[in-house]
C-alpha positions in Angstrom: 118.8 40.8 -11.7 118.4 38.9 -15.0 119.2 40.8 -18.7 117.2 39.4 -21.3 118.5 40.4 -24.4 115.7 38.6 -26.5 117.4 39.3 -30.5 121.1 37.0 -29.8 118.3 34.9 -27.6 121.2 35.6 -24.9 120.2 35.3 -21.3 122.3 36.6 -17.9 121.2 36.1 -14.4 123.4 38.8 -12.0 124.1 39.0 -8.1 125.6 41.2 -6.5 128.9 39.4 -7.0 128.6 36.9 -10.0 126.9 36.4 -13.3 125.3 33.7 -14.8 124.7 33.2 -18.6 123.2 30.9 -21.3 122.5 31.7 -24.8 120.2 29.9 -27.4 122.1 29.2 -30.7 121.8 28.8 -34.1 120.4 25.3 -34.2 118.8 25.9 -31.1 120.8 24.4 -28.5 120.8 26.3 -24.6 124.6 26.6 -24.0 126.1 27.4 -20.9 128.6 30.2 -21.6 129.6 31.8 -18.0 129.4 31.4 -14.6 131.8 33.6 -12.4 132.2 37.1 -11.0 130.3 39.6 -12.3 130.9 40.4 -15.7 128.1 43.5 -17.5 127.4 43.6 -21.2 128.9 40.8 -22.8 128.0 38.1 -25.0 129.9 35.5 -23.0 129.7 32.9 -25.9 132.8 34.1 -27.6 134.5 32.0 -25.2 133.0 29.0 -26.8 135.4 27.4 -30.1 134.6 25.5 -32.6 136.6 22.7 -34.2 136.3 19.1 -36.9 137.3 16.6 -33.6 136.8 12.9 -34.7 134.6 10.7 -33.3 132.9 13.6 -32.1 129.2 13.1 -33.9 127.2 16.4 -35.5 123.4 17.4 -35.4 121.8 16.6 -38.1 120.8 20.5 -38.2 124.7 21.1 -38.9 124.6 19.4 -42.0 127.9 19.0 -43.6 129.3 21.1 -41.3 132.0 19.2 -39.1 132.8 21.7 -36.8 129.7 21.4 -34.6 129.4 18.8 -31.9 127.3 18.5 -29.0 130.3 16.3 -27.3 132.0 19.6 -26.9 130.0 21.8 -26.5 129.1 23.7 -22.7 125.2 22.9 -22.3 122.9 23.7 -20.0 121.4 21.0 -19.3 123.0 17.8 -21.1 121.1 15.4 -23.4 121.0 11.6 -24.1 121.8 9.6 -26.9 122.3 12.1 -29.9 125.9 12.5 -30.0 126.9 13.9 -26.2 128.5 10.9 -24.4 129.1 12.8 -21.9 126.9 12.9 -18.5 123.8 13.3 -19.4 121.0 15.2 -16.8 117.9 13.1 -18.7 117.2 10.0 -19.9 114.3 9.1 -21.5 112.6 5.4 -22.1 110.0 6.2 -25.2 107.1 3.9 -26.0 109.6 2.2 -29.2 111.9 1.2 -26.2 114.3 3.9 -27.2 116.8 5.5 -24.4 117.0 9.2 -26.3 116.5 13.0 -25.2 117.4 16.3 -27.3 116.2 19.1 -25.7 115.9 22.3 -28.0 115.3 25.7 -26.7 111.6 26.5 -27.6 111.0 30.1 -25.2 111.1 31.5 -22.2 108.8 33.8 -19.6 110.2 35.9 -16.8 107.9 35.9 -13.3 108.5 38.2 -10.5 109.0 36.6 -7.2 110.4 32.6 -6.7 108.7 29.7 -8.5 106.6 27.4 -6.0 107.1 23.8 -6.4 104.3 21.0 -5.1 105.3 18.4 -2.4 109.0 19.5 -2.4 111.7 22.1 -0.5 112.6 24.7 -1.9 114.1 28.3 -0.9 111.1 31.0 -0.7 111.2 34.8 -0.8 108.4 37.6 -1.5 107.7 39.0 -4.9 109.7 41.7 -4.8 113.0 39.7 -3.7 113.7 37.7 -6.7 113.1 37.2 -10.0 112.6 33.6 -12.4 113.1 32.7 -15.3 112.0 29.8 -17.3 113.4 28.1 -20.4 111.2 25.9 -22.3 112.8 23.6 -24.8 111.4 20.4 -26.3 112.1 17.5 -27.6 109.7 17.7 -30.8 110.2 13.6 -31.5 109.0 12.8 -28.1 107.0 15.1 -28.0 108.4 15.5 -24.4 108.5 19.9 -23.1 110.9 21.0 -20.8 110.9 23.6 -17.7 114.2 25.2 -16.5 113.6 27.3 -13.5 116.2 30.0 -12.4 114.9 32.1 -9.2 117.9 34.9 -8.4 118.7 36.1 -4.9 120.8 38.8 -5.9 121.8 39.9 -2.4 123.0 36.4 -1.2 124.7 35.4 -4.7 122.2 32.7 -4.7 120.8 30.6 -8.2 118.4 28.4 -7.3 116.9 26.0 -9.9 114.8 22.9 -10.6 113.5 21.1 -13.7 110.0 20.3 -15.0 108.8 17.6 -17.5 105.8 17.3 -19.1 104.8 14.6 -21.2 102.8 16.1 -24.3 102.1 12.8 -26.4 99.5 10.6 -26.1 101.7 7.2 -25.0 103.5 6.6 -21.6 107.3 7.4 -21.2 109.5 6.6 -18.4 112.1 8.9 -16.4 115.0 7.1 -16.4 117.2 10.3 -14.8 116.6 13.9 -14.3 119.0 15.7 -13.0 118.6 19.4 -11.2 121.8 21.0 -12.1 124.3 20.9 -14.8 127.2 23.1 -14.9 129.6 22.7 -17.7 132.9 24.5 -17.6 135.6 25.1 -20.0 138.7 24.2 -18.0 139.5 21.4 -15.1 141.8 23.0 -13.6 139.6 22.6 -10.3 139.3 20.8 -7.3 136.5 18.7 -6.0 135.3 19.1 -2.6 132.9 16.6 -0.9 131.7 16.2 2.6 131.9 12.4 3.7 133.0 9.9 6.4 130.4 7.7 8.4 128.3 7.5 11.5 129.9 9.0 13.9 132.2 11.4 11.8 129.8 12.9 9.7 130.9 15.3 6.8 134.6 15.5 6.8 136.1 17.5 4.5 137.8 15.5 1.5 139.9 17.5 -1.8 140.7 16.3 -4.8 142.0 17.4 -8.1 139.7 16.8 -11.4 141.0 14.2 -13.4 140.3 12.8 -16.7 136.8 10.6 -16.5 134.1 10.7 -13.6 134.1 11.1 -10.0 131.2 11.1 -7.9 129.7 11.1 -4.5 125.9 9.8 -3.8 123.7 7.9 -1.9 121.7 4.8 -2.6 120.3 4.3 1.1 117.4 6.0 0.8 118.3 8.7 3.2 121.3 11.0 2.2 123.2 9.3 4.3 126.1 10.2 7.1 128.5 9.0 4.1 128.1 11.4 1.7 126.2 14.6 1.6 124.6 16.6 -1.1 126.5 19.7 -0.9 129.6 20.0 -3.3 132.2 22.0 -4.0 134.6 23.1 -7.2 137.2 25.7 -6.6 140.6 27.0 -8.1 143.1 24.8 -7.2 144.7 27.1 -4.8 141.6 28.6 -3.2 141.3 29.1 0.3 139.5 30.6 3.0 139.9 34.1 1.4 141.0 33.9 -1.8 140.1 31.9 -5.6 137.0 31.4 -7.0 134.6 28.8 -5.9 131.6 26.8 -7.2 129.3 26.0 -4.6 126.4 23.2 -5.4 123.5 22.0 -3.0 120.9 19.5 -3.5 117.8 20.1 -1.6 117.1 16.5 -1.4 116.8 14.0 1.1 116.9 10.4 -0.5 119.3 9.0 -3.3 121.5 11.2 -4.9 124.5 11.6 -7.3 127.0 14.6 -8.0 129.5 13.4 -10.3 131.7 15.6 -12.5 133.3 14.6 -15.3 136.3 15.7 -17.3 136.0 15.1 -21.2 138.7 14.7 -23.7 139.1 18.1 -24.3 139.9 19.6 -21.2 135.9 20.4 -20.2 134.5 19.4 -17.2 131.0 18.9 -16.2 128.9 18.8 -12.9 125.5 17.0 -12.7 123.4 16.5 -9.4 120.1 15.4 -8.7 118.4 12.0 -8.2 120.3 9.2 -8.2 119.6 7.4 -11.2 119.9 3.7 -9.2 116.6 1.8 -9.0 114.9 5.3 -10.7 112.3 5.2 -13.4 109.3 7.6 -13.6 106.4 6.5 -15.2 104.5 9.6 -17.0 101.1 9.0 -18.8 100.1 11.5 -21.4 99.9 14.5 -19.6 101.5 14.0 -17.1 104.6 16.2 -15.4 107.8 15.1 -12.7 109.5 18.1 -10.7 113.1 17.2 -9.8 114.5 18.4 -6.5 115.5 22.3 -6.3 119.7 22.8 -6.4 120.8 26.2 -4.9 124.4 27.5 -6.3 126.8 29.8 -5.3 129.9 31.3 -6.8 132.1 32.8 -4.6 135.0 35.0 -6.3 137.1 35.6 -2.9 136.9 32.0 -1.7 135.5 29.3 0.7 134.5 32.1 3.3 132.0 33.6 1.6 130.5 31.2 0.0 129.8 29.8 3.2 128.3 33.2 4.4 126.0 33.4 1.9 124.9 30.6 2.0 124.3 30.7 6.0 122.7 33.9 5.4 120.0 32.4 2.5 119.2 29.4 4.6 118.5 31.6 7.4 116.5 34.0 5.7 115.1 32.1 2.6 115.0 28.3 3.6 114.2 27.8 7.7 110.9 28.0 8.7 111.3 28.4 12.4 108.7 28.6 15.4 111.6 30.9 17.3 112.5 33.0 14.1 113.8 36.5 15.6 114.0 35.0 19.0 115.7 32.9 21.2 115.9 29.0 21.3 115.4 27.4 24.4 118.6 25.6 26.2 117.0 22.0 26.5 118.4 18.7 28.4 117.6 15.5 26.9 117.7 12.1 29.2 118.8 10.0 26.7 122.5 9.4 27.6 121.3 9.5 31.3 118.7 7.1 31.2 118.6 5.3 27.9 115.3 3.0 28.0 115.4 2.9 32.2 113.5 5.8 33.3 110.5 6.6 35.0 108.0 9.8 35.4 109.8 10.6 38.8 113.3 9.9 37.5 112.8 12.1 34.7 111.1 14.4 36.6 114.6 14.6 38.9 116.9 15.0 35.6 114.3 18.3 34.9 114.3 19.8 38.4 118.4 19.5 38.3 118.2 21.3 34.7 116.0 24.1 35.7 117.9 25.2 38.5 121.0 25.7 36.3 119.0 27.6 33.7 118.0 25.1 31.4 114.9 26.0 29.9 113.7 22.6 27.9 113.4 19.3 28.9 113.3 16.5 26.1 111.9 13.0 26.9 113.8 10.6 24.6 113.2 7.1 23.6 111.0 4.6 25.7 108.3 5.8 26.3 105.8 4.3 24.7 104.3 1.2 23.6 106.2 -1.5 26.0 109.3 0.1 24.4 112.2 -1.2 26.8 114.6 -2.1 24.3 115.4 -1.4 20.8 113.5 -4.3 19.5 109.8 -3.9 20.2 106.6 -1.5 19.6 107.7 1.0 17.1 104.7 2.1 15.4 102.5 1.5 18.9 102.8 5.5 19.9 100.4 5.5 22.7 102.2 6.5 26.5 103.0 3.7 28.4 101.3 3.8 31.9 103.4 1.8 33.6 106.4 4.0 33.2 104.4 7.3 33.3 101.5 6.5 35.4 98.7 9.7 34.4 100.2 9.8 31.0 102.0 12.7 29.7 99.2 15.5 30.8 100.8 14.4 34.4 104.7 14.4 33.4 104.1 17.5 31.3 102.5 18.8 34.4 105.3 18.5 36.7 107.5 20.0 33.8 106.1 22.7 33.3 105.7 23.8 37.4 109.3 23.5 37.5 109.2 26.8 34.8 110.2 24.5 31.9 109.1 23.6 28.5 108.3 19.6 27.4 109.7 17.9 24.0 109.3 14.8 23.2 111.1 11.8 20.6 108.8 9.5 18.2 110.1 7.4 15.0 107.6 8.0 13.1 109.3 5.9 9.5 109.6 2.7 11.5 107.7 -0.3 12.9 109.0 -3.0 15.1 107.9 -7.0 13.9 106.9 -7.0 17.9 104.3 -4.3 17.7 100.6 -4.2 17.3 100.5 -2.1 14.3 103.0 -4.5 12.4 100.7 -8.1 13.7 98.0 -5.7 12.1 99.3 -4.5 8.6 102.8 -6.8 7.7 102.4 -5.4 4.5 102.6 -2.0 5.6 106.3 -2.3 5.7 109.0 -2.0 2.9 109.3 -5.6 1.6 110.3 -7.7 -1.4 107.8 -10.2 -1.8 109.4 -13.8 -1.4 112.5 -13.0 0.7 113.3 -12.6 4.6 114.0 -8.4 5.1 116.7 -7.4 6.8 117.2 -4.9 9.8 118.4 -2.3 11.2 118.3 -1.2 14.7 116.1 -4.2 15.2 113.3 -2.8 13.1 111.7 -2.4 9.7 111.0 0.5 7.4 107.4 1.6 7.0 105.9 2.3 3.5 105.8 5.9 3.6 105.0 6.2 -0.2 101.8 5.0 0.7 99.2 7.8 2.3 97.1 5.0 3.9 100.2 4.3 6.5 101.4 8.1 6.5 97.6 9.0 7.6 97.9 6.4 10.3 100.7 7.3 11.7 99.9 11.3 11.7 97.0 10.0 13.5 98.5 8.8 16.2 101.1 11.6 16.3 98.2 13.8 16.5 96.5 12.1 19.8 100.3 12.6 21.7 101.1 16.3 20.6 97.6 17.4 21.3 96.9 15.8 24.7 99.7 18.4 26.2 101.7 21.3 25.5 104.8 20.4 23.7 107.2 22.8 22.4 109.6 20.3 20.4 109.4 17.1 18.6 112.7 15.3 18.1 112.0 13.5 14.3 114.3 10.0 14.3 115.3 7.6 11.8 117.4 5.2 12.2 118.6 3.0 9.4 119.2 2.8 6.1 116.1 1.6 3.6 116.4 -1.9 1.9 113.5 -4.5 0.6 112.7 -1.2 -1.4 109.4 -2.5 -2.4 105.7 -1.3 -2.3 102.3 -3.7 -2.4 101.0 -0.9 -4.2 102.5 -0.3 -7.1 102.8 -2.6 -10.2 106.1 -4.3 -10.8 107.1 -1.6 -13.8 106.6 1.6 -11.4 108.4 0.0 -8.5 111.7 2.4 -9.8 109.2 4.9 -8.1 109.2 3.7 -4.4 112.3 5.7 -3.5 111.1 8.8 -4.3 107.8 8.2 -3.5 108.9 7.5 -0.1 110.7 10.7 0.2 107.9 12.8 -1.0 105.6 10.8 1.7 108.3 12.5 4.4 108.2 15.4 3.0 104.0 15.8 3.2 104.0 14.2 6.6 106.5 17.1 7.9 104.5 19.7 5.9 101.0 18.9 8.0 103.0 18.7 11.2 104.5 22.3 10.4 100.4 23.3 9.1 99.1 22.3 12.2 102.0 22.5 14.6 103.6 25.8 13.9 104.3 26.4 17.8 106.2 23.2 17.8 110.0 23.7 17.2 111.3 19.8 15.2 114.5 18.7 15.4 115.5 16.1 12.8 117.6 13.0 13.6 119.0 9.9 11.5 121.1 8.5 13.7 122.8 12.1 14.2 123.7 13.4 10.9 122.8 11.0 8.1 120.0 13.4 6.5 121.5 16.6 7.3 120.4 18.4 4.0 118.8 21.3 2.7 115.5 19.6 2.5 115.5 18.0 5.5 116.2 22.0 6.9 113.0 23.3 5.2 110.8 20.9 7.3 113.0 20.6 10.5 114.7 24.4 11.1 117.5 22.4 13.3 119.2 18.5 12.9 121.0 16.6 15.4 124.5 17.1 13.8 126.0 13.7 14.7 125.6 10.6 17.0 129.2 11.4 18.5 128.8 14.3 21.1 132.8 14.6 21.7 134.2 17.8 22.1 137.1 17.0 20.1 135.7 15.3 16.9 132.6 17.6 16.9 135.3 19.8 16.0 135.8 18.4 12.8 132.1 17.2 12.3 130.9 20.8 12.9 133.7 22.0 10.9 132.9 20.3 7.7 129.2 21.1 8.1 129.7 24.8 8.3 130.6 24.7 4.8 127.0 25.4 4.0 124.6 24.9 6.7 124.4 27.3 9.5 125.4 27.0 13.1 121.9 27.8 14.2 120.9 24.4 12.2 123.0 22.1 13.8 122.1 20.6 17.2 124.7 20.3 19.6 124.7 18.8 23.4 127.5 18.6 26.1 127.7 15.2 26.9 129.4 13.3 29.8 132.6 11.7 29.7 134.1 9.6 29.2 132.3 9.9 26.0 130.0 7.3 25.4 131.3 6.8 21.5 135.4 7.1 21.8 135.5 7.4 25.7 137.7 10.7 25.6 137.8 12.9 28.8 137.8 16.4 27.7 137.1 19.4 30.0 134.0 20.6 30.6 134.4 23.7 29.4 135.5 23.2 26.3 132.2 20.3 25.4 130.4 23.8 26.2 132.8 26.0 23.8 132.3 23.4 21.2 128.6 22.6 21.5 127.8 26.9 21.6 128.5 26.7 18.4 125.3 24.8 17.4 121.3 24.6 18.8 122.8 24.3 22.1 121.6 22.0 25.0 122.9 19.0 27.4 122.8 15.3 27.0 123.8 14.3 30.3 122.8 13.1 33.7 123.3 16.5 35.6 122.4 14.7 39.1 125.7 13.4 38.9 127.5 16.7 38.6 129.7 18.1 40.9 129.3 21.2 43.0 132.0 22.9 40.6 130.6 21.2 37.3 127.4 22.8 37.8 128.8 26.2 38.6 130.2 25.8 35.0 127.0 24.6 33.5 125.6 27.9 34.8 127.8 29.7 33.4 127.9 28.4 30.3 124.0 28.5 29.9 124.3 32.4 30.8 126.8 32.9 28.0 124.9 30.9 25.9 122.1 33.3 26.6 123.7 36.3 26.3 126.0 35.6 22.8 122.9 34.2 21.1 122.2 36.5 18.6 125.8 36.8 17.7 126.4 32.6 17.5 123.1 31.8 15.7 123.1 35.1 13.5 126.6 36.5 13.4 129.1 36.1 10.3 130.7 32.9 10.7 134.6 32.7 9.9 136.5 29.6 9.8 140.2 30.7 11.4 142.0 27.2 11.5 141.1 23.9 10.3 140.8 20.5 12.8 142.1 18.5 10.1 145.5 19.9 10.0 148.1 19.5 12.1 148.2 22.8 14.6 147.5 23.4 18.2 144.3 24.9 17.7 140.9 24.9 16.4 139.8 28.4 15.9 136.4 30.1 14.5 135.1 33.4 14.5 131.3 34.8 15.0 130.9 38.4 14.4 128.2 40.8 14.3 126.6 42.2 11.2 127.9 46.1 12.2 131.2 44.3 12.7 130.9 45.5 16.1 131.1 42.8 18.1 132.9 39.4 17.6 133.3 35.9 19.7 136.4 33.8 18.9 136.4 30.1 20.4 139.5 28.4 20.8 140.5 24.6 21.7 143.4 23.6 22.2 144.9 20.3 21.3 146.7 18.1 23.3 149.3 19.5 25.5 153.0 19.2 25.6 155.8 20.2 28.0 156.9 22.9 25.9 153.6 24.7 24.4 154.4 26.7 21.4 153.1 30.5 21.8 150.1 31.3 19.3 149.3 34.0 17.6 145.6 34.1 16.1 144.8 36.6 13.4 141.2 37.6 13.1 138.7 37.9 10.4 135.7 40.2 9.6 136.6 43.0 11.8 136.8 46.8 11.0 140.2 47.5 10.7 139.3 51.5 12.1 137.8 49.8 15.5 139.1 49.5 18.7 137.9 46.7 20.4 137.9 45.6 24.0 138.9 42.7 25.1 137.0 40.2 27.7 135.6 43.6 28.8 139.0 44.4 30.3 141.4 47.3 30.3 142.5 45.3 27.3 142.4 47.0 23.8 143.7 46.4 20.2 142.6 47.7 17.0 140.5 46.0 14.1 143.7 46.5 11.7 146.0 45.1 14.7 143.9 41.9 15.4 143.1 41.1 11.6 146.9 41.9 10.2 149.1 41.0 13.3 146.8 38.6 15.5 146.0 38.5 19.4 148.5 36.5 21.5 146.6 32.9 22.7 147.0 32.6 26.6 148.9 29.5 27.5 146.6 26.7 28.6 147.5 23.5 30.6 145.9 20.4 30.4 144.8 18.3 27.1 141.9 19.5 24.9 141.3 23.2 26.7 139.6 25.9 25.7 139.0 29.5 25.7 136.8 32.2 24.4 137.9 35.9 23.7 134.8 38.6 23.6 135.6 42.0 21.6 133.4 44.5 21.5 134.3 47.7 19.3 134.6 51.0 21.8 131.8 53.9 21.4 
């Protein structure tokens, strides 16, 4: 709901649980006076207080009077250059070479329903779900205008907003930074959360206090990267799972980024997040606008929990656009780990007759399969079937696929281009770069120019000719390497501060006509696992390979640290062989199927090898996959230990929206000779229920199993595992 109250120029966005609030003062600057739980019928700028501070500058609109200072005050969205010195969200290059920007509030409109935005992701809902509102202010001496976009989902707590800037003169002006969001808060008593690690341990968890000047997370590698993802986090220094309020912050942005907050002088802290400003500059001509990425907030008073189940809920509802929306996912099998590049029709063939008979419902062709791919080093780009390894081409494979009852996916690379392939002898220049120098690799391979629509039409050209010959049901969407030589033939050398973005906008429409004319097809997104697992990478691609590493035991943490925002159902997750191929652990496997349940579920693994026994479990898992579906991919999701302390468990929590029935997975850690008894106390229950247990004689109460706990069988053996079904009693 948003309250306009249009005489104090005062305006308050409300949820269900918080409000939101800016007000327009005297010399019209847009301050940023609340963000919390829900407060009605205040003007929140009381809170704000005024004071002569040296070295602090004043408008020149303040005249004489000292006490006025835009270093101190809470803005909504920061300036540049006229006495902040602070972080600023824009940064303008004018035509006399200046580096200035003072936004002034100049109106507003309010729309019903959520503002659209060209090219980029954003949350969607119907009319009569939300409501906008847009701030226009202006920077008269620049003659540069201003959008601020505020779209409300009251009934998931959800803000989600985006800037526009328009360039009203008549001479050329240059985007040096615009940010998406800028929170300013009057206290740092907080913590800052961020999400980071590597390849291979995606997303960890890492808490900090505030301190005095800046800390930041970003990316500069073109891709959001496995190091550092655009999902933040302030909270209350003591918030938890449960308690303390909490500031939740997502960038739906898949390229460079930056969240840094900074704590000023005076005890104020700020958050800004949007493009990174590194190798950035946006060129507009008179007339001209740039749209910065949409950020998506959430303030949770009653801590990290439900933030993280609103959030779930919204991407579910508002953000995914999925082929199986409001049914099931098929279980799939990929070869990769059982074949790598060596395969052929009949061997893959084997690998999909094995699969079906357990249950398995999908089979995914991986890597090699085109081109005279045999090794990581050759024909990217080339994505016509090879015939030698697939004599009849896919119609044949896909053929034999689908007799045995099962669906076909397949992998392409679409971004990249080997130097030994025909499209790269063909168009060199095609590829990202810098004129003059040697480019460097990764993976053996180059980046292709996707800013320009000359390669992206190619490309989608050829995509077309491979997911139109045959039914496919999935496309697995790779990329794997960072970008450098960050250069384009096609731009002159003052615009080249455009090529990042450019590139990630040429994505973004690529994935867009595959979703236009592919709707059937179901895309996974990859980056070598996790390393663009973010909100607009979710919009196009409804599910993301979560990481690289498939082990039981650090997918604990991975998919712990990921569930912060993103939703199980988003997060692709495979039982692998062991020893593991990345840390060569030996882990049950039952408990790779507990762990990998709670994602987009499926095996990567040669199941010819199997025992008699192993595949008895596969079977059963893929039934209880089946049958707990609903309640993994749409359930309320409850984090009940942490894998990053010290414990004896990992514990989470999936439970129904009636709070009727619930799923508790449990694995262990290693074993000693002297196990210590555990009791697990629940979440999300209702306390009046009783619920059955394993659907045994077994009963306890809600109240029982949320205040006292359930007593944890004792286990033997290193890394096992064990799920507990309740279901409440008619």
């Amino acid at each position: 709901m948003i309250v306009l109250d249009q005489k104090n120029r005062i305006f308050t966005l409300h949820t269900q649980n918080t409000t939101y609030q800016m007000k327009a003062d005297q010399y019209n600057v847009l301050l940023h006076t609340y963000y919390g739980s829900r407060i009605d019928g205040f003007d929140l700028s009381a809170l704000i207080q005024y004071g002569d501070r040296s070295f602090t500058p004043n408008p020149s609109e303040a005249g004489s009077n000292r006490n006025y200072s835009l270093d101190v005050m809470p803005q909504e969205y920061s300036t540049c250059g006229v006495g902040d010195f602070r972080l600023p969200s824009i940064e303008l290059e004018l035509a006399n070479g200046s580096h200035t920007a003072d936004m002034r509030y100049e109106g507003f409109r309010l729309e019903k329903g959520k503002y659209a935005m060209e090219g980029l992701p954003g949350f969607y809902s119907n009319e009569d779900e939300t409501e906008t509102l847009v701030i226009t202010l202006k920077d008269a001496a620049a003659q540069v205008d201003m959008e601020l976009y505020y779209s409300v989902f009251e009934d998931y707590d959800l803000i989600t907003r985006t800037v526009r800037v328009v360039n009203q003169g008549t001479e050329e002006i240059r985007l040096c930074r615009c940010a998406s969001l800028c929170l300013d808060f009057l206290r740092t008593d907080m913590d800052f959360i961020t999400f980071n690690a590597c390849h291979l341990m995606e997303r960890c968890m890492d808490r900090g206090a505030l301190r005095s000047g800046i800390q930041s997370v970003g990316s500069v590698r073109g891709i959001s990267s496995h190091q550092h993802n655009p999902f933040v986090i302030l909270c209350d220094r003591g918030a938890d799972e449960d308690t303390g309020i909490c500031y939740g912050a997502m960038l739906l942005y898949s390229g460079n980024f930056e969240a840094a907050v900074e704590c000023s002088q005076y005890e104020n802290s700020r958050l800004v997040m949007g493009i990174h400003p590194y190798h950035f500059c946006w060129t507009l001509e008179a007339g001209q606008a740039f749209t910065a990425p949409e950020a998506a907030m959430i303030c949770s008073p009653d801590g990290f929990g439900q933030m993280s189940r609103q959030y779930h809920k919204a991407i579910r509802r508002h953000l995914l656009r999925d082929p199986y929306t409001g049914r099931r996912k098929p279980v799939l099998v990929n070869n990769w780990e059982a074949t790598y590049f060596d395969f052929t029709a009949d061997r893959l063939a084997d690998i999909a007759r094995e699969a079906a008979a357990l249950g398995i419902e999908l089979f995914v062709m991986d890597d090699g399969w085109f081109g005279s791919r045999n090794n990581d080093n050759c024909s990217l780009g080339d994505w016509q079937v090879n015939l030698d390894k697939l004599p009849g081409g896919l119609e044949a494979l896909v053929s034999r696929i689908k007799n045995m009852g099962m669906k076909f996916g397949i992998w392409m690379e679409p971004e990249m281009v080997n130097e030994d392939s025909d499209l790269y002898r063909a168009h060199p220049d095609w590829a990202l770069q810098v004129p003059g120098r040697a480019p460097s690799r990764g993976r053996g391979q180059l980046v292709l120019d996707f800013s320009r629509k000359d390669v992206r039409d190619h490309i989608y050209d050829q995509m077309k000719k491979v997911l139109s010959c045959v039914e496919i049901s999935y496309l697995k969407w790779d990329m794997n390497r960072s970008l450098t030589d960050v250069w384009s033939v096609t731009l002159p050398a003052r615009r080249q501060g455009e090529v990042y973005h450019r590139y990630v906008l040429g994505i973004y429409d690529l994935l867009e006509r595959l979703h236009r004319d592919y709707p059937h097809i179901l895309i996974e997104g990859c980056c070598g696992g996790g390393g663009r697992f973010d909100g607009g990478m979710l919009y196009y691609t409804p599910q993301i390979w979560c990481s690289d590493d498939t082990d039981a035991v650090d997918r604990l943490r991975i998919q712990y640290g990921t569930s912060f925002c993103y939703p199980v159902c988003t997060m692709g997750a495979h039982v692998s062989a062991v020893p593991n191929e990345q840390n060569g652990r030996v882990t049950p496997l039952k408990t790779r199927g507990i762990t990998a349940m709670s994602g987009a579920f499926g095996y990567e693994m040669d199941l010819g090898k199997c025992t008699a026994e192993e595949k008895m479990e596969i079977r059963r898992q893929v039934e209880s996959y089946k049958i707990y579906y609903d309640l993994l991919h749409d359930g309320d999701y409850y984090r009940l230990s942490s894998p990053f302390q010290d414990g004896i468990y990992t514990a989470w929590e999936h439970v129904s929206a009636n709070r009727r029935e619930a799923l508790v997975s449990v694995v262990y850690d290693r074993n000693g000779a002297a196990p210590l008894f555990g009791t697990l106390r629940l979440k999300g229950l209702d306390p009046a229920f009783q619920y059955q247990i394993n659907r045994t004689d077994s009963f306890y109460s809600g109240e029982i199993l949320m205040k006292a706990g359930y007593p944890l069988p004792q286990m033997k053996g290193d890394y096992s595992a064990v799920q507990i079904y309740l279901r409440a009693s008619e």
